[in-house]
N, C-alpha and C positions, 0 to 999 in steps of 0.2 A: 800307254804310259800312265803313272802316278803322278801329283804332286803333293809335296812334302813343303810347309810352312814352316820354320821356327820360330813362335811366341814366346817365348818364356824370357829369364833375366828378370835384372833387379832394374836396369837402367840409370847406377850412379849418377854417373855423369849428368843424367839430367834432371836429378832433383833441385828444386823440389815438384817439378812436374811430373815426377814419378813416383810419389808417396802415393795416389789414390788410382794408381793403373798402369797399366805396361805403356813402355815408348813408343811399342808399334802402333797403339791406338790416339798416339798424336797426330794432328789432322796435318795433311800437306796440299795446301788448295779448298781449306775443308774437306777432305777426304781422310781417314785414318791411312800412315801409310802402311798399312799389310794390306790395304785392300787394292795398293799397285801389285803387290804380290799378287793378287788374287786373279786380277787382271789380266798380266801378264802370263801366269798357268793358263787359264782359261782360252788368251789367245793362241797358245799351242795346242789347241783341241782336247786339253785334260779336261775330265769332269769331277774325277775323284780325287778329293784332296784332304789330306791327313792334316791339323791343326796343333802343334805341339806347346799345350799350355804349360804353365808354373809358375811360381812367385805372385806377387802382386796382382789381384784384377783379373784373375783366370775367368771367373763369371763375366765380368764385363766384357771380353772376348766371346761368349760364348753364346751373351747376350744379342751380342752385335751382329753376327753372322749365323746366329742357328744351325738348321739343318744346310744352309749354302743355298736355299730357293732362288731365295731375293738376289743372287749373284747369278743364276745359271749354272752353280755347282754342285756337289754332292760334299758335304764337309761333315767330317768326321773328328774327335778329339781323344787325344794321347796325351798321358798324364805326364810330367818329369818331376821328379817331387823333389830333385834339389840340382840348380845347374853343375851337371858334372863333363859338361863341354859339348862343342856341337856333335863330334863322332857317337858320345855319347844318346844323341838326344835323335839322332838320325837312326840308330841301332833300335830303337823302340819303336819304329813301326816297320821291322822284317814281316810280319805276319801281315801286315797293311797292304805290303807293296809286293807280296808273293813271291812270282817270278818275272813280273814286269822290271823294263826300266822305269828312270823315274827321275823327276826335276826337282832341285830341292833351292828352297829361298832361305835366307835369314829373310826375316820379315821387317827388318828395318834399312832394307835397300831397296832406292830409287832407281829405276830405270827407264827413259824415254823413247828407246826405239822398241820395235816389235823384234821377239827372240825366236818364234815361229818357226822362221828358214834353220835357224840352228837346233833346232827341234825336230825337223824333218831329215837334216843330216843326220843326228847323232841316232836317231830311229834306225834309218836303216843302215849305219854302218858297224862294223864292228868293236868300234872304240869300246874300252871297259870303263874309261870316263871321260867326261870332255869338262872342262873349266872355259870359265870367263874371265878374260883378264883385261887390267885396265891401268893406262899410264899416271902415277900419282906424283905429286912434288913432295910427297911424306910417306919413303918408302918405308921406312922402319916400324910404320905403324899396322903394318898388313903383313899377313902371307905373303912370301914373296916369289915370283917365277925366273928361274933361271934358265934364258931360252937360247939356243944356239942350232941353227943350221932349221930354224923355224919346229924346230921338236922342244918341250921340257925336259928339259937335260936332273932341273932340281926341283923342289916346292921347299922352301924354309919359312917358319912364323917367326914373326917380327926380326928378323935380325938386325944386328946391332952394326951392321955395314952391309946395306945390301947390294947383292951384286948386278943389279938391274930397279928401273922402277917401275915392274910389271906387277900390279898386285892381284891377288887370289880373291875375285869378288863372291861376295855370299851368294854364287849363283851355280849350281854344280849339278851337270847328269851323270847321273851313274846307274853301274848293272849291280846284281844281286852279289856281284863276284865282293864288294867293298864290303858284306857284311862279314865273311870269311875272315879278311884284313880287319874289321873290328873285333872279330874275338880274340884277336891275338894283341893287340894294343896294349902300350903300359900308358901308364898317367904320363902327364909330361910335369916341368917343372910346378905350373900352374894346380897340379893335381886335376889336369881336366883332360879327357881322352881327345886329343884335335882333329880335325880334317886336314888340318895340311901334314901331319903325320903320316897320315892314311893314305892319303895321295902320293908319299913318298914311298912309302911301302909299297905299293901297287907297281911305281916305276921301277923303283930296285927288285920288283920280281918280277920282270920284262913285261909289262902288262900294255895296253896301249891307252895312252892320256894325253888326251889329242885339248887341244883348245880355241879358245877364238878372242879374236878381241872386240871389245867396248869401246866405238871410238866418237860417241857422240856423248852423250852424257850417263854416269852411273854416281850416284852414295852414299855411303853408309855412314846412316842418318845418327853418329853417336854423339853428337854434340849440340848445343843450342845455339850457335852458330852455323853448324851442317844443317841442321830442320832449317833456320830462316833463309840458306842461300839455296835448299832444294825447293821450299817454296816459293823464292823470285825464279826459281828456272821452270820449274812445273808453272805456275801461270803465265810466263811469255809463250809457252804452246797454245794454250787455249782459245778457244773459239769465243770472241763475245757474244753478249746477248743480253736482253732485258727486259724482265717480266715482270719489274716492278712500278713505281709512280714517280716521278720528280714536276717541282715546282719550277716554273720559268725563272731563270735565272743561274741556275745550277751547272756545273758543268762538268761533263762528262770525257776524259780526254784521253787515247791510246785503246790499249786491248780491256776493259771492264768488263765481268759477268755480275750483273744485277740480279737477285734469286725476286723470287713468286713475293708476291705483296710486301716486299719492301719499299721503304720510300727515300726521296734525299731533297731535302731543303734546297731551299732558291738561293741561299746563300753558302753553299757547300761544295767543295771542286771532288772531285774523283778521278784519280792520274792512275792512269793504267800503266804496266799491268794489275790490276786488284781484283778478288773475287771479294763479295756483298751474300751472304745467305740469305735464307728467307727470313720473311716476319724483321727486317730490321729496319729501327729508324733512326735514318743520320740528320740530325735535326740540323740547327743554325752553326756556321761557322765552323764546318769542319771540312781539312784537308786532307785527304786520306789517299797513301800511294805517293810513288809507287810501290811493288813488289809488297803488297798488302793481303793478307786474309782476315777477314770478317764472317767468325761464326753466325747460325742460324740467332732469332731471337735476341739481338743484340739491339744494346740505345746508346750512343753518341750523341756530344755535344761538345761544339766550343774545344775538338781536338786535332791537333796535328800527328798524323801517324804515318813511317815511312817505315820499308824493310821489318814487319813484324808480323806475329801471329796472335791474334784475340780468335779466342774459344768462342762458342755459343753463349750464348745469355751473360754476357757480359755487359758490365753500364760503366761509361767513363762521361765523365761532365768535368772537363779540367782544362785547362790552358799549357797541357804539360807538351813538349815534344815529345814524344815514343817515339824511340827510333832502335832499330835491331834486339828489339822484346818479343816476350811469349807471353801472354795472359792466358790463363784456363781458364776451362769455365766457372760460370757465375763469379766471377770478380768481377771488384766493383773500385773503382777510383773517381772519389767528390773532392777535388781540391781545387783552392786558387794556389797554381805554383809560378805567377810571375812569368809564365811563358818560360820556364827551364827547360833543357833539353837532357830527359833522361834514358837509360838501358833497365831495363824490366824485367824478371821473372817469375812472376808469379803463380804458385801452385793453387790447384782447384778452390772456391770457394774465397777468396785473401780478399778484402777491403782495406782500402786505403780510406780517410776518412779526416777529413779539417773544415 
């Protein structure tokens, strides 16, 4: 089998932390998340995986992952030079993926169990695609499945009353049969050629589109509220550890990963779950966590932080509460704010400053 990424977008929604790079390359755990993408292919025995750039930050992607060494893959890059929808973007690598099947990610979906066994099923059976699907309390906002007698009876995008709240996750195998179903596609209202179109077409031509469900955690990470509540659930998995230095006095409480030479003051708490990167120093008087990420290269002081994401090379020395923010990197916040408790967003490079 193949695997197929999609990088590309503009990532509205979450500017301004998407002016200087795509949203896949927002860290979740400090980890960018397409590289759960990457993970997850890989854990199904894929080696070859097709990387679908465009818009914003293409290099930086390109940057990040190379030729795929440094992951144990083979990574390859396909150009889309304006989003004209997933079916679209899926359609440019027929020549990638031959006559293999083949597993395709949106690259800005989180997933915490192993998909493996469902990889091994849909290998050897004859489904001509399998979906992932997953219970939402916001069906209107997904593709939706309409399932009866355990078969997909329907696939509809977003509807406006859905008739179930099974939704179509950015997680799809399919055979070479779905590129046939993309030359015949019209635009939908969107002007964008969809997958759930595709997949409806496939059913209305007696095809077989078998599915499974997601029933521990999946999602798509398109909000800045989705990034901070995937990274409180992605760190309560993780294993602690600490390869850093702390001063007596300090305390260390719940799941924490401390990275390589960092350190934490004698007077500074650390509430798990948080990850800590490397090279960081949490000086005097800060409590950090729970459900915290702390980029590589980062200096703290004097802050309260709970439920957020700080970038790398970040410097806060403030009295502020942070609480369910995003800082990129190299931002920097020096203030006296009276111990306020503020919500954050700021994009790569922003200083705050009093």
């Amino acid at each position: 089998m193949k695997g197929i990424i999609l990088h590309g977008g503009h990532g509205t929604r979450l500017r301004p932390l998407t002016h200087t790079g795509p949203k896949q390359l927002l860290p979740i755990a400090n980890k960018p998340m397409s590289e759960y993408c990457v993970d997850a292919i890989r854990d199904c025995g894929i080696s070859d995986i097709a990387i679908i750039v465009g818009g914003i930050g293409s290099n930086k992607v390109k940057e990040y992952y190379g030729n795929g060494s440094k992951f144990n893959v083979n990574i390859s890059y396909i150009e889309q030079d304006e989003p004209k929808g997933i079916a679209h973007a899926i359609n440019l690598c027929k020549s990638f993926v031959g006559t293999e099947k083949f597993l395709v990610f949106l690259g800005d979906n989180i997933i915490q169990k192993s998909i493996s066994g469902i990889s091994e099923k849909f290998e050897s059976s004859n489904d001509d695609a399998l979906v992932l699907l997953c219970e939402v309390p916001n069906p209107e906002r997904f593709g939706i499945a309409d399932v009866k007698d355990n078969k997909i009876t329907k696939i509809i995008e977003k509807p406006k009353n859905p008739p179930t709240n099974l939704a179509v996750t950015g997680i799809y195998f399919l055979t070479t049969k779905i590129f046939d179903v993309f030359s015949r596609l019209k635009p939908s209202w969107r002007n964008e050629l969809e997958i759930t179109d595709a997949l409806q077409m496939l059913l209305e031509e007696n095809n077989i589109v078998n599915f499974e469900m997601i029933t521990d955690y999946w999602k798509d990470t398109g909000t800045p509220d989705d990034i901070i509540h995937a990274n409180g659930e992605v760190l309560k998995n993780m294993q602690s550890y600490f390869l850093g230095t702390k001063q007596d006095g300090s305390e260390l409480l719940g799941n924490t990963m401390i990275g390589t030479d960092s350190s934490i003051s004698g007077t500074s708490k650390i509430l798990g779950p948080c990850i800590i990167g490397k090279d960081c120093t949490i000086g005097e008087n800060c409590t950090i966590g729970p459900n915290v990420s702390i980029g590589d290269n980062s200096k703290l002081t004097n802050c309260n932080i709970q439920n957020s994401i700080i970038m790398e090379n970040c410097i806060i020395d403030s009295n502020l509460k942070i609480r369910n923010s995003i800082l990129a990197s190299n931002s920097s916040i020096r203030l006296d704010a009276e111990n306020d408790e503020k919500i954050l967003l700021l994009g790569e490079g922003t200083k705050i400053l009093l």
